[in-house]
PAVO-138217 format. One line per 3 residues: number of its first residue (from 1); their letters; for each residue x, y, z of C-alpha. Coordinates in steps of 0.1 Angstrom, whole numbers, plus 5000, padded with zeros to 4 digits. Example, Ala and Ser with C-alpha at 12.3 -4.5 7.8 and 13.67 -1.06 7.14 Angstrom:
2
1	AS	5123/4955/5078 | 5137/4989/5071
//
This chain:
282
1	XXX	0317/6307/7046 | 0337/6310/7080 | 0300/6303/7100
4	XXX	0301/6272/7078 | 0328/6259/7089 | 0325/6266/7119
7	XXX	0296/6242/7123 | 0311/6216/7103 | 0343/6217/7127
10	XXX	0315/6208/7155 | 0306/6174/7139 | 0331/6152/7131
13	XXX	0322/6134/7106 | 0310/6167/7084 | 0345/6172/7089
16	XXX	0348/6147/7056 | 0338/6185/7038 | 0357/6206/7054
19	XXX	0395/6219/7044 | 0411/6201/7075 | 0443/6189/7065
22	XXX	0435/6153/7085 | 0406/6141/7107 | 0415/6129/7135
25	XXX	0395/6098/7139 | 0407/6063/7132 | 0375/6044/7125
28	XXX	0367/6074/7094 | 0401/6071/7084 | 0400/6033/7080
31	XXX	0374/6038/7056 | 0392/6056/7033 | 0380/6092/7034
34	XXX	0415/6106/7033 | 0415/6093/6993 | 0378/6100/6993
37	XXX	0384/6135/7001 | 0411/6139/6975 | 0389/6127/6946
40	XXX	0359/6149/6953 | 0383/6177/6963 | 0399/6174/6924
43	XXX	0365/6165/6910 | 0355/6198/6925 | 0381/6216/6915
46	XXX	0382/6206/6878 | 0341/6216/6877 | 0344/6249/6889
49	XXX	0342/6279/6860 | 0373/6288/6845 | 0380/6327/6853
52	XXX	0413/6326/6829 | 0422/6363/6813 | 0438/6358/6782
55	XXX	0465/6380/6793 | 0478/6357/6820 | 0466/6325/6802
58	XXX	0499/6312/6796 | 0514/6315/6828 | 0483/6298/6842
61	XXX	0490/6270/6815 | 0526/6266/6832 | 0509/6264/6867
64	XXX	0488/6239/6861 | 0514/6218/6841 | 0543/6220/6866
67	XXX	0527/6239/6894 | 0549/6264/6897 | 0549/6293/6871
70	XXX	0579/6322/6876 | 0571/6361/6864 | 0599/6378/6860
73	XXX	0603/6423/6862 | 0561/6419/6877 | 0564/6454/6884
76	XXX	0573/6487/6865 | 0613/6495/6873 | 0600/6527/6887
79	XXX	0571/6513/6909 | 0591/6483/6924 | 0621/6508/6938
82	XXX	0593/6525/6955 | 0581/6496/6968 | 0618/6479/6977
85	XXX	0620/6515/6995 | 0589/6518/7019 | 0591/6477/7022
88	XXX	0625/6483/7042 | 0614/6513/7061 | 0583/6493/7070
91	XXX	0600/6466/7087 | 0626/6490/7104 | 0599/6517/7117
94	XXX	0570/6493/7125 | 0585/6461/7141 | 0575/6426/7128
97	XXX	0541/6420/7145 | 0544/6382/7146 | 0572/6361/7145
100	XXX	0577/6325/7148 | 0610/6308/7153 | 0614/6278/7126
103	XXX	0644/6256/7142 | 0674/6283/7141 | 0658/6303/7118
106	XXX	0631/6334/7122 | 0601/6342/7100 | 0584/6375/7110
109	XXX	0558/6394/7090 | 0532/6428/7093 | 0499/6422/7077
112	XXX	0478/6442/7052 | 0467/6464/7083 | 0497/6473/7096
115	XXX	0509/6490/7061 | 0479/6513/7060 | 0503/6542/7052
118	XXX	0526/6528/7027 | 0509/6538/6994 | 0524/6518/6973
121	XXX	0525/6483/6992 | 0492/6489/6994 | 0487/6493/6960
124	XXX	0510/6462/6956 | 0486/6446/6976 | 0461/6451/6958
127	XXX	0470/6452/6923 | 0443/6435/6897 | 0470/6414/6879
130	XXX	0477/6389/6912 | 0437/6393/6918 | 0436/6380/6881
133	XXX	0459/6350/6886 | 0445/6339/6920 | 0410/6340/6905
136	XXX	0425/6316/6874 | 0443/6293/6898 | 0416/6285/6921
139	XXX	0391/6290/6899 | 0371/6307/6921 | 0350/6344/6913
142	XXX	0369/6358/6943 | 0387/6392/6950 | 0419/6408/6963
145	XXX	0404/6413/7001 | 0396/6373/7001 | 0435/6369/7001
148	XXX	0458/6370/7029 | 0485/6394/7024 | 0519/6399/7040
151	XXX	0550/6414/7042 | 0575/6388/7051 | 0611/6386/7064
154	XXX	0630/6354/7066 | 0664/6356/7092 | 0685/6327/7083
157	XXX	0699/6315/7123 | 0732/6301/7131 | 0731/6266/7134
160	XXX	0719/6254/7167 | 0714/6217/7161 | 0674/6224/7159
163	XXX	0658/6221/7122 | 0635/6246/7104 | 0606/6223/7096
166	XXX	0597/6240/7062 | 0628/6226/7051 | 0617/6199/7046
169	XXX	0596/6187/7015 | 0560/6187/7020 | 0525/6197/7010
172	XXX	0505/6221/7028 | 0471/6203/7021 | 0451/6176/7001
175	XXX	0436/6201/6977 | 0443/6226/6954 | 0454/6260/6972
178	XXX	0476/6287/6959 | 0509/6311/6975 | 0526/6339/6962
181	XXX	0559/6360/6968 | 0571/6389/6955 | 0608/6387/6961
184	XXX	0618/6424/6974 | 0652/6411/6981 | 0672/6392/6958
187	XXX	0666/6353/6961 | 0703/6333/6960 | 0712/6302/6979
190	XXX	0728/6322/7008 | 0695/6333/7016 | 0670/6304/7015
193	XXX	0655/6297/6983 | 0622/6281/6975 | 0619/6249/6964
196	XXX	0592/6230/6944 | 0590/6196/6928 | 0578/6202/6891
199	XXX	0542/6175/6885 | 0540/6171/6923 | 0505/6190/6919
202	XXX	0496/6160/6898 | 0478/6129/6917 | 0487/6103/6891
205	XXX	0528/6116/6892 | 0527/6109/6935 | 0506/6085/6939
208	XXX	0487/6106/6963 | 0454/6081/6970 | 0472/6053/6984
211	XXX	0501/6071/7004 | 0474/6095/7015 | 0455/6069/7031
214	XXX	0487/6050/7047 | 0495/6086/7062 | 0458/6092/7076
217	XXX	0462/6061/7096 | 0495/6069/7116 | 0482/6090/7146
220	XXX	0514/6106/7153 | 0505/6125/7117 | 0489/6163/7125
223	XXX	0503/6177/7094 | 0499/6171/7058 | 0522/6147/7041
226	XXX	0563/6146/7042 | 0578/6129/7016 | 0619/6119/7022
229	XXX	0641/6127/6990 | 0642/6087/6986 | 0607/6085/6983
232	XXX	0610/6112/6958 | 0635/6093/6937 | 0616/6063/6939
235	XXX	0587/6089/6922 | 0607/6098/6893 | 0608/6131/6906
238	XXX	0629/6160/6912 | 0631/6192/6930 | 0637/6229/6911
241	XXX	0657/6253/6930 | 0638/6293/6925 | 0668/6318/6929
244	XXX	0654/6348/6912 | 0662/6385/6910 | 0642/6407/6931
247	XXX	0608/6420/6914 | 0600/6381/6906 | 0568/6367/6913
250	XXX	0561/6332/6918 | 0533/6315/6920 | 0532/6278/6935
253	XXX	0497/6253/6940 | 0511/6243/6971 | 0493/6209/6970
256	XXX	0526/6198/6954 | 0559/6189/6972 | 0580/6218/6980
259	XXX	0603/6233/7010 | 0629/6260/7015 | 0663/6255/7012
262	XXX	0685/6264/7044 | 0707/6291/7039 | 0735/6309/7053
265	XXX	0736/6325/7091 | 0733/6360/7091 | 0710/6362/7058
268	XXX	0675/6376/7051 | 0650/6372/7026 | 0622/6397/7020
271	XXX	0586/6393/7004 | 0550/6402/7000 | 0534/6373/7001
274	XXX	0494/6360/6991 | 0477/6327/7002 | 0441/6315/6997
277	XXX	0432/6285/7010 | 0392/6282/7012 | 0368/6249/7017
280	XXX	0375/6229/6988 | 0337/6213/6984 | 0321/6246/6984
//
């Protein structure tokens, strides 16, 4: 699948069917592939086979209803203050491979291969329930290894007049595509909260088409759509603040509207966290 898109990156306009965000070319635009692409994505989407285990079927129900669906206690009592335990001496023994400064504040993370000799976030990692629930969500036959898998740490900075851009609400693409987090730490305001606006996964609640169309043709855009808490109003929409107790899962089809909130200085927030993303047309 990679090879494929690969070739379609090379030709731009097979770049209609491929899982950029935006194409870069005025002239396509104008034509109205940016709504185009959104239809077939969806159309897509809602033909693909429906890999739903009855076990998780109602918390797949509340994903596709809100877009957002919140598991409480995911993991045995026992089996999470493992986890909690090699999570922390994971981040203090093997360094943060990447980090990325987000206006005053600083995301780090180690991937699946640098936790090789943590036995239980690796089983974390790969435990059948999230497989389950990814494969129901984006309704694709796929499994554990096709997900990219992380542990996270979120620093909240003092404030330095700069601004975290994932503060503010967006989408992360024009199709269907699913994150995770496992909170490790306890999730209050203090430490930056996630953020989701309930129906935002549905194209008829944001009238996606036409604003998607009116954003492909402003060529300072290189990122998927930001919508201003006015514009949200004007929606009839609303944002849901996720504080949660550690051991929650949630689930998010971050083709709706969501952000982080800021928190306070000094604060961090730890997760595992899973994203797929793959072409939407294949």
């Amino acid at each position: 699948m990679s090879r494929i898109n690969t070739v379609l990156s090379r030709v731009p306009i097979l770049d209609i069917f491929s899982n950029k965000k935006l194409i870069k070319n005025n002239f396509i635009n104008r034509l109205g592939t940016q709504p185009f692409r959104i239809w077939l994505a969806d159309k897509r989407y809602a033909l693909r086979s429906k890999f739903l285990d009855e076990s998780i079927k109602g918390h797949i129900e509340t994903l596709q209803k809100d877009g957002v669906v919140v598991i409480e206690n995911f993991l045995p009592q026992e089996v999470f203050d493992q986890l909690e335990k090699e999570c922390k001496e994971a981040l203090k023994k093997e360094g943060r491979s990447r980090r990325r400064q987000d206006g005053p504040n600083e995301y780090s993370n180690l991937s699946i291969r640098n936790l090789g000799d943590y036995k239980t976030i690796q089983d974390v990692f790969h435990h059948k329930e999230i497989e389950k629930l990814f494969k129901a969500a984006e309704r694709r036959n796929l499994n554990i290894n096709q997900i990219t898998r992380l542990l996270s740490c979120l620093t909240q900075g003092e404030d330095n007049g700069t601004i975290d851009p994932e503060t503010n609400l967006h989408e992360d693409t024009f199709f269907n595509t699913h994150k995770a987090w496992l909170y490790i730490t306890d999730v209050e305001m203090k430490n930056a909260p996630f953020v989701y606006v309930k129906g935002s996964n549905d194209h008829s609640k944001t009238d996606r088409l036409k604003k998607s169309y009116e954003y492909s043709l402003d060529k300072n855009n290189i990122h998927s759509r930001r919508i201003s808490e006015e514009q949200l109003k004007e929606l009839g929409l609303e944002e849901t603040i996720f504080t949660a107790k550690k051991n929650t899962l949630v689930l998010a089809n971050t083709l709706g509207f969501h952000r982080r909130m800021r928190g306070e200085a000094g604060n961090i927030r730890i997760g595992m966290a899973f994203s797929a993303r793959f072409n939407p047309f294949l």
